[in-house]
C-alpha positions as CSV (number, residue, x, y, z in Angstrom):
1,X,20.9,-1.9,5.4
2,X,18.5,-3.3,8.1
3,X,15.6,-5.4,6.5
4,X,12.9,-4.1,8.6
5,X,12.4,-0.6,10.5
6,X,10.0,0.0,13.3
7,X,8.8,3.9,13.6
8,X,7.5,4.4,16.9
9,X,6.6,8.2,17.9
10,X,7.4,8.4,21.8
11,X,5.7,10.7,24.4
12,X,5.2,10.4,27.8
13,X,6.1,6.6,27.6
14,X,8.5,5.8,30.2
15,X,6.9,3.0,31.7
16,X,6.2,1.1,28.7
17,X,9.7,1.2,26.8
18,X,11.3,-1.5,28.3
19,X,8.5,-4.0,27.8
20,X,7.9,-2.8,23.9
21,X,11.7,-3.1,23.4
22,X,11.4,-7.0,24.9
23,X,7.8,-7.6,23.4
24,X,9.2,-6.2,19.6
25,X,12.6,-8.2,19.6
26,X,10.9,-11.0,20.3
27,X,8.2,-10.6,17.7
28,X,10.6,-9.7,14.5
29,X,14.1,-12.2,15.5
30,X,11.6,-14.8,13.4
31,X,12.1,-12.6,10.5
32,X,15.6,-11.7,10.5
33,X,18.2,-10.7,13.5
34,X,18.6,-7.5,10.9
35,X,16.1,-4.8,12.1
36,X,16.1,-1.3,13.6
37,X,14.1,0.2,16.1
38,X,13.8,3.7,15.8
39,X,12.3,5.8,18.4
40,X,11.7,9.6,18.1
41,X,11.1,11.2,21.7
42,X,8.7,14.0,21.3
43,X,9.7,16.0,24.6
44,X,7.0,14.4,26.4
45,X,9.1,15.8,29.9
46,X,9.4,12.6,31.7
47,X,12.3,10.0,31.2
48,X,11.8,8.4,28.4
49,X,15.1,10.0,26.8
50,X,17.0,8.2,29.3
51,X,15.4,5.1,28.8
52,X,16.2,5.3,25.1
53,X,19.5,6.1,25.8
54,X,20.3,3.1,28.3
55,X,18.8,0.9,25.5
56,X,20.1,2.3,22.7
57,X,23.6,1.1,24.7
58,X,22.9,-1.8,25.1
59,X,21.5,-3.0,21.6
60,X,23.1,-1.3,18.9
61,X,19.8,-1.5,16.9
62,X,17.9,0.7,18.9
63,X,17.7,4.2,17.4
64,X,16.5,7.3,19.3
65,X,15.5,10.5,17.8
66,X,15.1,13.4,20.5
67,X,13.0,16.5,18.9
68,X,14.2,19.7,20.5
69,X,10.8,20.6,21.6
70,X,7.2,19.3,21.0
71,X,6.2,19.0,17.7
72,X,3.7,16.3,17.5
73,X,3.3,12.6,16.9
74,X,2.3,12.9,13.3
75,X,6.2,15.1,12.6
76,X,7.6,12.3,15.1
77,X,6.7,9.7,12.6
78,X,7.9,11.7,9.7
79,X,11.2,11.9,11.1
80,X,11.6,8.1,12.1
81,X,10.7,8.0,8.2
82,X,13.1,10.5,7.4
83,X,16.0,8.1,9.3
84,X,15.2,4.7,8.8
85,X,16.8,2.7,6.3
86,X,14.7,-1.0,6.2
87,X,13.8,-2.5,3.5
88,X,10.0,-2.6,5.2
89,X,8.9,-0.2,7.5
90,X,6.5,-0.8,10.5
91,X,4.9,2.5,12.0
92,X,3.2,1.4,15.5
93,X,1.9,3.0,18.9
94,X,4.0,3.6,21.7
95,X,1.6,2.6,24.5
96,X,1.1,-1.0,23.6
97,X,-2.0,-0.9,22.1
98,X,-0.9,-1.8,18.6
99,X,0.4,-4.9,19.6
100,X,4.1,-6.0,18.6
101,X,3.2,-9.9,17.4
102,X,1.0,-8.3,15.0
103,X,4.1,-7.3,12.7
104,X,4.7,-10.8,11.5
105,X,1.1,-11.0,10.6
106,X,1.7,-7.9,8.4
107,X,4.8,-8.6,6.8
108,X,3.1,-11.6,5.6
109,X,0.8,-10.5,3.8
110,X,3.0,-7.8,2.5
111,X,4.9,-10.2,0.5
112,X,1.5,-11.6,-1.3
113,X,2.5,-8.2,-3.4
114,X,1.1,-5.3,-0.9
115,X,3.1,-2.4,-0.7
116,X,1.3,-1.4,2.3
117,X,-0.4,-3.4,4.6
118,X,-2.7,-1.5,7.4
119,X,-3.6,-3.3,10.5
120,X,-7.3,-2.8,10.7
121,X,-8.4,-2.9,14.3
122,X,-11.9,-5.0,14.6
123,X,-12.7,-4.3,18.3
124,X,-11.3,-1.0,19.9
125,X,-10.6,-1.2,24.0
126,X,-10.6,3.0,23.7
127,X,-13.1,4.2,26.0
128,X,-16.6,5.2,24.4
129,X,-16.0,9.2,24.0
130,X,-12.7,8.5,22.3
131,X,-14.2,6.1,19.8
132,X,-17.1,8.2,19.2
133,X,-14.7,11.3,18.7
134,X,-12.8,9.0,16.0
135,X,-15.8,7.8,14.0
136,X,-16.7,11.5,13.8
137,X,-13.3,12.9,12.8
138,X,-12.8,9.9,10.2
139,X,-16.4,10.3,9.2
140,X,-16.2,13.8,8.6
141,X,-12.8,13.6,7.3
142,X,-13.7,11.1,4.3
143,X,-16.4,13.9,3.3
144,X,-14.7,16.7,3.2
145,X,-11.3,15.8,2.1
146,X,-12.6,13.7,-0.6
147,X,-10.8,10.6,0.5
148,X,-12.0,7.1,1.6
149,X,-10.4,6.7,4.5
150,X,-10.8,3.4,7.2
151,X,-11.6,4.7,10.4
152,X,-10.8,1.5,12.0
153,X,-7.0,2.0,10.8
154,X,-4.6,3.8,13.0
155,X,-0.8,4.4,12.1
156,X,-0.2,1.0,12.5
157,X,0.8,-0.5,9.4
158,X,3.5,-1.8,7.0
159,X,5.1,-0.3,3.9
160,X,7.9,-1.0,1.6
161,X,10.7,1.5,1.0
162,X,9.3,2.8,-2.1
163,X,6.4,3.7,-0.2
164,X,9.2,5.4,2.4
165,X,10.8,7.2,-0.5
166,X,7.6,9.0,-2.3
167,X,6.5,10.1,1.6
168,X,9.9,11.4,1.9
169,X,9.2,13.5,-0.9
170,X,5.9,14.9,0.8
171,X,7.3,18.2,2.7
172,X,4.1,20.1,3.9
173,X,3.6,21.4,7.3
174,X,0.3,20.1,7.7
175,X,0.7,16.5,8.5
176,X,-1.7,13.5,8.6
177,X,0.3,10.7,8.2
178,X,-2.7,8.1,7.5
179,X,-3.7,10.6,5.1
180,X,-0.4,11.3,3.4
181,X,0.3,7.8,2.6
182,X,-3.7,6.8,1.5
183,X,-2.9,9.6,-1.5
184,X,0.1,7.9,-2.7
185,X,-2.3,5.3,-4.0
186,X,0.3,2.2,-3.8
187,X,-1.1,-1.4,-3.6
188,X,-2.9,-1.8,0.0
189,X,-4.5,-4.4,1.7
190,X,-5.6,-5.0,5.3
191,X,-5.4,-7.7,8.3
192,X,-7.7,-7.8,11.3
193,X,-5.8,-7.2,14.5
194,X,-6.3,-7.3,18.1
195,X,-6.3,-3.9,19.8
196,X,-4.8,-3.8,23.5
197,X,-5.5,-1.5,26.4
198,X,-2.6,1.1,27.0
199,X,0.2,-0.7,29.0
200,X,0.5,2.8,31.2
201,X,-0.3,6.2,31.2
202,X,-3.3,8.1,29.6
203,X,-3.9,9.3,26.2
204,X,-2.6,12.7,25.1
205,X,-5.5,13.0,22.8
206,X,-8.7,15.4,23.7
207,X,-11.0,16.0,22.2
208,X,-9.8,19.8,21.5
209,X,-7.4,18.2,19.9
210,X,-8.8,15.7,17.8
211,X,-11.1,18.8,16.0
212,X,-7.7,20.8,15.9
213,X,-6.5,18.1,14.4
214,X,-9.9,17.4,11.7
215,X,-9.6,21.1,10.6
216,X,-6.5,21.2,10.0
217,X,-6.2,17.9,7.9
218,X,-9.7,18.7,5.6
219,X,-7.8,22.4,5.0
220,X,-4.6,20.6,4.2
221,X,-5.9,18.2,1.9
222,X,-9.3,19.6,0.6
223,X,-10.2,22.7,-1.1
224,X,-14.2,21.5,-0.9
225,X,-15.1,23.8,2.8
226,X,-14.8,26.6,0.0
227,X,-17.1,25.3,-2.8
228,X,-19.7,24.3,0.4
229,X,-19.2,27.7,0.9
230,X,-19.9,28.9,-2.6
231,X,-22.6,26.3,-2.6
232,X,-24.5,27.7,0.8
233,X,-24.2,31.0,-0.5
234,X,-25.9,30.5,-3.6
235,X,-28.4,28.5,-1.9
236,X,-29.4,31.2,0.7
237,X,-29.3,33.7,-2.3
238,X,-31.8,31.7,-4.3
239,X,-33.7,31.3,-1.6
240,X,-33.9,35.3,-1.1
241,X,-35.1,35.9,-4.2
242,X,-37.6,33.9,-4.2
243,X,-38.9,35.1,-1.0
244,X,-38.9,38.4,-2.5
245,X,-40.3,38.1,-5.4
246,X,-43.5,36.3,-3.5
247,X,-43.5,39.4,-1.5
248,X,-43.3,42.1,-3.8
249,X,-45.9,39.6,-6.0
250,X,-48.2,40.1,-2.6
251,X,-48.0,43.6,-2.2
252,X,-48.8,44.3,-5.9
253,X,-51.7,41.7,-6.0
254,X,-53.6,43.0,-2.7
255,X,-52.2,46.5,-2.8
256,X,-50.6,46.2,0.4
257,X,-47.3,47.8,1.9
258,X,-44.7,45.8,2.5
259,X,-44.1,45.1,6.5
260,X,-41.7,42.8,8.4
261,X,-39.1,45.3,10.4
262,X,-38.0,42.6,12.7
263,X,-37.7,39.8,10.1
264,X,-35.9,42.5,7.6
265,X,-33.1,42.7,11.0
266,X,-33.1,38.8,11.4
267,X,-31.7,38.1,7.5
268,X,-29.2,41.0,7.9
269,X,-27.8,39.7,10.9
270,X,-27.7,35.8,9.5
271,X,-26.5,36.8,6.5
272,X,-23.5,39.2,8.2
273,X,-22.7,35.8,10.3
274,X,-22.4,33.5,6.6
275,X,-20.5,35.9,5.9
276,X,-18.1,36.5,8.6
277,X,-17.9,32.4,8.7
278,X,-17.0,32.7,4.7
279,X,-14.5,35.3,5.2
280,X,-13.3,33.0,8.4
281,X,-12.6,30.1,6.2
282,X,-10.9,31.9,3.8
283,X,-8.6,33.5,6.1
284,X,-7.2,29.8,7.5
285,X,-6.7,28.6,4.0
286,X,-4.6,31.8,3.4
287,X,-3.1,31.6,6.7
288,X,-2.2,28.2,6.2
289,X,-0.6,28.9,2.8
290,X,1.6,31.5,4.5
291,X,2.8,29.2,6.7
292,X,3.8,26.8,3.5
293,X,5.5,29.9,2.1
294,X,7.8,30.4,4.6
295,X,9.5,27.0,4.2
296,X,10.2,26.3,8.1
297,X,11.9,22.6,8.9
298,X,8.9,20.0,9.8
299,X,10.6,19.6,12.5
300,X,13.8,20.3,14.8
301,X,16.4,17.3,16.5
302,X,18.2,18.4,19.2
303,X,20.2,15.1,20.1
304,X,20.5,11.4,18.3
305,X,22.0,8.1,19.9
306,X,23.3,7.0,16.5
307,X,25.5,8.6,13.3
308,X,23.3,9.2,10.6
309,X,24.5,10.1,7.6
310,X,23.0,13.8,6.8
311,X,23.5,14.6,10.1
């Protein structure tokens, strides 16, 4: 039983394996020679595979995990979880930016009593857009999902294997791995870290995908878009009857017809949109519930460089 894992999610990262590999061994030998880097390929379609491979052949403690299509880098980290068998558990970047000689920083302070430890990233080298989209996702994530959540906290972090073992437990298809392990509610406690630019490549992220990503988490893990909902509704219902009430009041009072053709056409088409946008929302929550029904695997591995057990 290795005393520490490292859980890195791998997609299009062929030119920075070899120096994270390097950069990683060197940073955790000072804890103990016993560790295990696991890395889960995510079908990215350049050669990171390969490079895994070579590696995994020449250091027995390198583990890779090759998905059998592309699933995501939130499932990628769930099934580095699902494998590893450390006593602690770093979960870290592929690209470099969540830097390696952080992780004896964090398994320091895990053993002041911390049964996770996030590393908390003071000043971001993203560019602008990305860190503006982030603040807005975490922002409007916290709200909705009724969660406090640290925006400046990625997936880099450390937990203890009882943390491991009560994620392990979590099977939804929806997954927000931050999120996920936030709810579990165990001891947690942060460091300030330095945040790196990305050795190579680009980020995968859009901004498409970050919202995709937003909506889908607040869905997964909130119920309150429906009781803002209920809430609007009521409002805007409140707020009709009062109107007509002054109205009807006006036309009694002065003995006047009631006018206001074009308005009257104006509040039935904005009230058929609320509507539709009601009826919208329900229809992902259901939609997403029918894809919990139907029990599908979180995720799919086509080839391994190691034995596991269950496998």
């Amino acid at each position: 039983m290795p005393h520490i894992s490292i859980v890195i999610p791998v997609y299009k990262a062929q030119d920075c394996l070899d120096e994270l590999y390097t950069r990683i061994k060197y940073a955790v030998e000072p804890i103990t020679q016993d560790f295990e880097l696991l890395l889960v390929e995510d079908c990215g379609g350049d050669r990171s595979w390969e490079r895994i491979q070579a590696m995994a052949k020449t250091d027995a403690r390198v583990k890779g995990i090759r998905f059998s299509r592309n699933f995501g880098q939130h499932y990628g980290i769930t099934a580095g979880l699902d494998f590893c068998d450390g006593d602690w558990v770093v979960v870290m970047d592929c690209d470099l930016q969540d830097r390696p000689e952080e992780i004896p920083r964090l398994y320091e302070k895990a053993q002041h009593g911390h049964d996770v430890v996030l590393a908390r990233r003071g000043s971001r080298s993203d560019p602008v857009l990305k860190r503006l989209t982030s603040w807005v996702f975490y922002r409007l994530f916290s709200y909705l999902a009724d969660m406090e959540y640290d925006g400046e906290t990625g997936n880099f972090r450390i937990m203890s294997r009882k943390v491991v073992a009560n994620f392990r437990c979590m099977r939804e298809q929806l997954r927000f791995f931050g999120g996920l392990v936030t709810w579990l509610g165990f001891s947690t406690a942060s460091i300030d870290v330095q945040h790196d630019d990305r050795f190579a490549g680009q980020s995968s992220y859009t901004f498409a995908k970050l919202w995709r990503l937003a909506t889908e988490t607040i869905i997964a893990y909130s119920d309150k878009p429906l009781r803002l909902a209920i809430r609007f509704g009521l409002t805007i219902s409140l707020l009709a009857f009062c109107y007509g009430s002054f109205i009807t009041y006006h036309a009694l009072v002065n003995d006047t017809p009631i006018q206001g053709w074009s308005s009257l056409i104006v509040s039935i088409y904005f009230l058929g949109g609320i509507i539709i946008g009601i009826l919208g929302i329900l229809g992902v929550y259901l939609g997403k519930t029918f894809d919990e029904v139907k029990r599908r695997p979180l995720y799919v591995v086509r080839e391994v460089t190691f034995q596991p057990a269950d496998l």
